[in-house]
C-alpha positions, 0 to 999 in steps of 0.5 A, a space after each residue: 376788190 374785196 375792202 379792208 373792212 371785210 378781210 378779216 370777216 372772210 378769213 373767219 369765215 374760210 377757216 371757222 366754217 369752210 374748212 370745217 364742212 369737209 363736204 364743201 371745203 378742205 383742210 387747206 381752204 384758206 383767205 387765198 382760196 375765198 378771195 378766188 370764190 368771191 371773185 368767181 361770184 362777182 364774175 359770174 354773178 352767183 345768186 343763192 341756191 334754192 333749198 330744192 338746189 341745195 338737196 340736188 347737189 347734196 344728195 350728187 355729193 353721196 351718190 354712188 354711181 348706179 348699174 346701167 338702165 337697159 330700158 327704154 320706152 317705144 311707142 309707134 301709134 296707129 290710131 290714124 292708119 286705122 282711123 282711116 281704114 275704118 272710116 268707109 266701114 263706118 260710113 259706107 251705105 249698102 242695101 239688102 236686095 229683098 229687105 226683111 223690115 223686121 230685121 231692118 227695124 230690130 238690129 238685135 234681132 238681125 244679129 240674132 238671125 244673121 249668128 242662126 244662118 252660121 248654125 244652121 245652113 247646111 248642117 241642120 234641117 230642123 230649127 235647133 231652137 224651137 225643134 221645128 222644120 226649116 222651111 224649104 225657102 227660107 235660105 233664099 229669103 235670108 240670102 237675099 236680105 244678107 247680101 254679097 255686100 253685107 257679107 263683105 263688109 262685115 268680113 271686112 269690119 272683123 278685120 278691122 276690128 281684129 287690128 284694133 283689138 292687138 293695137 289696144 294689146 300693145 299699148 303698154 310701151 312703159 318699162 317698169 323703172 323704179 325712179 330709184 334707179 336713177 341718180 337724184 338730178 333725173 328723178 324729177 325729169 323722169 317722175 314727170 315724163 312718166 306721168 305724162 307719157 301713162 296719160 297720153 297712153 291711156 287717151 290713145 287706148 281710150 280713143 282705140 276704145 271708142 273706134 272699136 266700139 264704133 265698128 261694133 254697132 256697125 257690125 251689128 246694123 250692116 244696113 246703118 251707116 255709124 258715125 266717126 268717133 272724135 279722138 283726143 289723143 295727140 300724136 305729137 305730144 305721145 312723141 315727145 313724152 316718149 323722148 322725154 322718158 328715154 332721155 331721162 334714163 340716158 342722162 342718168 346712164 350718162 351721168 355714172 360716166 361723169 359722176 366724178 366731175 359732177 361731184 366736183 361741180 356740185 361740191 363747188 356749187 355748194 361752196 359758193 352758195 355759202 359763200 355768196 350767202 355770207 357776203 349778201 348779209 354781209 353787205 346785200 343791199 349795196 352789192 346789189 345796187 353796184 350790181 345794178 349800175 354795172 349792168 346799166 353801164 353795160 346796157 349803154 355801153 352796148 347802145 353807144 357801141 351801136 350808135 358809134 358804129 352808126 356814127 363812123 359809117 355815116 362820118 365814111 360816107 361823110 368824107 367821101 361826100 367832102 371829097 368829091 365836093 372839095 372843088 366846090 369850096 372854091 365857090 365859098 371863098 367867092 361867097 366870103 369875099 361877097 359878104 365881106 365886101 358888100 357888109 362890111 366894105 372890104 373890098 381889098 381883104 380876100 380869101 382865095 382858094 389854094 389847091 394842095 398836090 400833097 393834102 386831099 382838101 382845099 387850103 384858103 389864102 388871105 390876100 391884100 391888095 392882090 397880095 398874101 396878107 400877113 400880120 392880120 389884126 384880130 378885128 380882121 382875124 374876127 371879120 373873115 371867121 365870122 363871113 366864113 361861117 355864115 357863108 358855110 350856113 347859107 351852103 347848100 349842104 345846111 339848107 333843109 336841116 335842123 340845125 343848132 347855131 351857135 355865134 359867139 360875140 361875132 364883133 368881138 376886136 371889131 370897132 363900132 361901125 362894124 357893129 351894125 353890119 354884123 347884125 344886119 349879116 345875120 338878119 339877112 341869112 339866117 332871118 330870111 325864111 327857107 321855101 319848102 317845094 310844097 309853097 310852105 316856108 321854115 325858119 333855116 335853124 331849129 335853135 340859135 344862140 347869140 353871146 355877145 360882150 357889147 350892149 350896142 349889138 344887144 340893142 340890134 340883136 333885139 329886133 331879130 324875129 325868132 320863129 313862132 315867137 319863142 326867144 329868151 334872154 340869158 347872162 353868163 355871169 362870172 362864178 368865183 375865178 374858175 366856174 361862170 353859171 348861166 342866169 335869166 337876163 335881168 328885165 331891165 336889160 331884156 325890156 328896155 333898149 336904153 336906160 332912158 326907157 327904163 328911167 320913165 318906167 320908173 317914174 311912171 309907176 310912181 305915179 300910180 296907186 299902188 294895190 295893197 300888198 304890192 312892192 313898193 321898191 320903186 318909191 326908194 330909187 324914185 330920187 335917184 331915178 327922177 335926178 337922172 331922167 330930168 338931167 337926160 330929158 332935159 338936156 337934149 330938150 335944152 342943149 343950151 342950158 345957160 349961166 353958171 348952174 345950167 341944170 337948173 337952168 333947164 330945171 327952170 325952163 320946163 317948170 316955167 312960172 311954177 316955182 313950187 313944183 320945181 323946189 319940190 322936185 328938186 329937194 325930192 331929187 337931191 335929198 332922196 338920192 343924196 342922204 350924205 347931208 340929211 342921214 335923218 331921213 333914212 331913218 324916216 318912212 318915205 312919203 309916198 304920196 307925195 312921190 305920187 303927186 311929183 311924179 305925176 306932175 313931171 309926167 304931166 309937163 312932159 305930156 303938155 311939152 310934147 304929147 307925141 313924144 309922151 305917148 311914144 314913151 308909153 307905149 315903149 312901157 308897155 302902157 298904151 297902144 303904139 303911135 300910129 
């Protein structure tokens, strides 16, 4: 989709330089024809030509079509077949009957002499070298050095040499072609496989050479075996130059054929390339990144392809698994009543599988008192969800597997006595570890995860062992009115299982010397803190408290005698949490120490009122060893 701000660009660009080079356009191209272009170059993702491209197709553009090329290289090399009829004449030992060691020792001079017995044996009487007279047995002695084997294998060497000497002859196998004669997208291919074809040629005669030279020395020496030359001419590549060559001629015969749409094709090609160039520096960088999601979506869509392929056979094979197992769902029904009877103590509300001719699966009844159950409360809509959930978790087709739990708010419409059956549930199931056949054992889940609206189930949630100690604590807390956001738990609420303890805390670190530099936000709330955990400690320590004012009744009884500390920390517990009537002291730095000094003398009176008690709260701060 070409954007509004580009339209009149590519319209001056179709009509001031398109139009005007005949060559690549016509007198018609108009903003039509360049939307088509540039939605060719998207299509196909048309990159700029190289100035070596360029000058192919320009040059295409004024070729006149060229007379048939009636040549082509043909190369059959023998260098093997005669490699191989020469290796037993090279090789091939034979001894004279009567050796002459003179000329077994000078290989020129038994030449020599061997070329004087084709001059003169039966033609001459007289040495036609030194005018003296043969001697009468010298054409025996000679006979029986040059033997009847020596004889045949120098005839036999003469052969062979003769074959090589014609194969070197017609080795020039490459027609003399002007590259010229072929059309310019050719030239290059044919450049090329000339080349190399003349090298693989010239290493077939040279390698010739060296067998012919080798049969040479043997015939020199009959009675010394020669070695075999190593060659380094490669047959199968001399194959594939040849063709090489040949097919860059018949691509150029094939082209007059098609020279026309080549013409076409290259006029276009050089249009696009314009084209493609002006719209790069138009807006390139762009162009390429959206070019660039496009194929990352493609490269994913192709991998979700695959494992949506993946994922509907495995749901095939699923569904026949739960088909052939629909009978057994019977047998969770009975584990829902189970659980529900034996946590929760509903032993009149069942489930009670149904069989439906007309539907593949089994359908579930809630029954009352043996009757269909109707009008369920949501506390009980809640209670059987929940039972048959877990139930589906303690199945046999979830044991062994890395599954992910999620329980949202499971005593959610119940009341608070089903509170702690609910956690007691899920302790029993999910906490209970699974024994592996090797004696090992494993948690049943590799993640659970546990909402809940209500603080008391949080307390019992509290106790739930996670495996290797691996638990955090989080809040979803309300983000305007149509988005929430998940948060860390506060410490307060993750560390202390009632306000009491938190209370304590507070106070306890009040009482501490307080390092430089560290916070001293708990010293501000000290009133507020110390008033609320001496009115909860000391009403459960005296129920009782008596007359018209019975806090500070109890105030009384746990100071006792000492008068002074019990004003103190009750000024310090209604003017540091109540500035209503003494709004001067907002405006005052506190007084630590004397915060300090209060502290530890009310964590004191606890201690001395019952020590037992005292180290308990420590400990459930973190501050000391638990009780034994």
């Amino acid at each position: 989709m070409i954007r509004p701000s580009l339209e009149e660009a590519l319209r001056r660009f179709a009509n001031d330089v398109i139009k005007q080079d005949r060559a690549v356009g016509w007198t018609s191209y108009n903003i039509t024809n360049i939307r088509s272009d540039v939605d060719l170059i998207e299509k196909k993702g048309i990159r700029a030509m190289s100035v070596e491209e360029q000058t192919k197709k320009g040059a295409l553009l004024d070729q006149e079509p060229l007379p048939e090329i009636k040549a082509s290289a043909s190369f059959a090399p023998q260098l093997d077949a005669l490699a191989e009829e020469a290796t037993p004449l090279l090789t091939q030992r034979i001894e004279p009957t009567k050796p002459l060691e003179d000329l077994l020792s000078d290989s020129a001079l038994q030449a020599w002499v061997k070329e004087g017995v084709e001059l003169h044996k039966g033609k001459k009487a007289d040495c036609a070298f030194c005018r003296q007279k043969l001697p009468h047995d010298l054409w025996g002695t000679l006979s029986e050095h040059f033997n009847q084997a020596s004889e045949t294998l120098a005839t036999a060497i003469d052969v062979c040499m003769a074959k090589v000497r014609a194969a070197i002859e017609e080795t020039d196998v490459i027609p003399t072609i002007e590259s010229s004669a072929l059309y310019a997208t050719e030239r290059d291919a044919f450049v090329k496989a000339r080349i190399a074809l003349a090298d693989i040629l010239a290493a077939y005669k040279a390698d010739l050479g060296k067998l012919s030279q080798a049969l040479t020395n043997r015939r020199s020496s009959l009675f010394r075996v020669a070695r075999v030359p190593l060659f380094d001419f490669d047959e199968k590549a001399a194959h594939a130059a040849v063709e090489a060559f040949n097919e860059a001629i018949a691509a150029s015969d094939r082209r007059s054929a098609s020279l026309a749409a080549d013409k076409a094709d290259a006029k276009q090609a050089l249009r696009l390339d314009k084209v493609a160039a002006f719209l790069n520096g138009l807006d390139m960088p762009a162009k390429q990144e959206e070019i660039k999601k496009l194929s990352d979506k493609d490269a994913e869509a192709g991998v979700a392809l695959v494992s949506c392929r993946d994922a509907e056979r495995a749901l095939e094979r699923e569904i026949k698994q739960l088909e052939a197992q629909q009978k057994d769902e019977r047998k969770g029904a009975e584990r829902v009543n189970a659980l529900l009877s034996h946590y929760f103590g509903h032993g009149g509300m069942q489930l009670e599988a149904v069989d439906d001719g007309a539907a593949p699966a089994v359908k579930f009844q809630v029954m009352r008192g043996g009757a269909t159950a109707y009008n369920l409360s949501e506390g009980e809509c809640s209670l059987l969800a929940f039972c048959y959930f877990m139930a589906k978790l303690d199945a046999l087709g979830s044991s062994g597997k890395d599954l992910t739990i999620y329980i949202d708010d499971p005593i959610s419409s119940l009341d608070s006595n089903h509170v702690f059956f609910a956690y007691a549930l899920i302790d029993s199931l999910l906490e209970t570890p699974v024994r592996k056949p090797d004696g090992t054992e494993s948690p049943k889940y590799k993640q659970l995860f546990i909402s809940t609206h209500n603080l008391e189930f949080l307390k019992y949630l509290k106790r739930l062992s996670a495996p290797n100690k691996q638990v955090q604590h989080f809040l979803v807390e309300r983000h305007g009115d149509a988005a929430s956001r998940l948060s860390l738990m506060p410490q307060y609420l993750k560390s202390y299982v009632t306000e009491f303890n938190y209370l304590f805390h507070q106070i306890h670190k009040c009482s501490l010397d307080v390092p430089a530099g560290a916070a001293h936000d708990h010293f501000f709330s000290f009133g507020n803190n110390l008033r609320k955990f001496l009115e909860a400690y000391l009403y459960f320590k005296f129920p009782h408290g008596g007359g018209d004012k019975p806090a500070d009744a109890r105030m009384a009884k746990f100071f006792g005698e000492d008068e002074m500390a019990k004003k103190v920390a009750g000024r310090i517990g209604h003017e540091l949490s109540h500035l209503e009537e003494s709004f001067d002291r907002s405006m005052k730095p506190i007084d630590i120490p004397e915060i300090q000094k209060i502290a530890a003398y009310v964590l004191a009176k606890v201690k001395g009122a019952d020590d037992a008690q005292y180290e308990s709260l420590l400990a459930s701060i973190g501050a000391g060893p638990a009780p034994a």
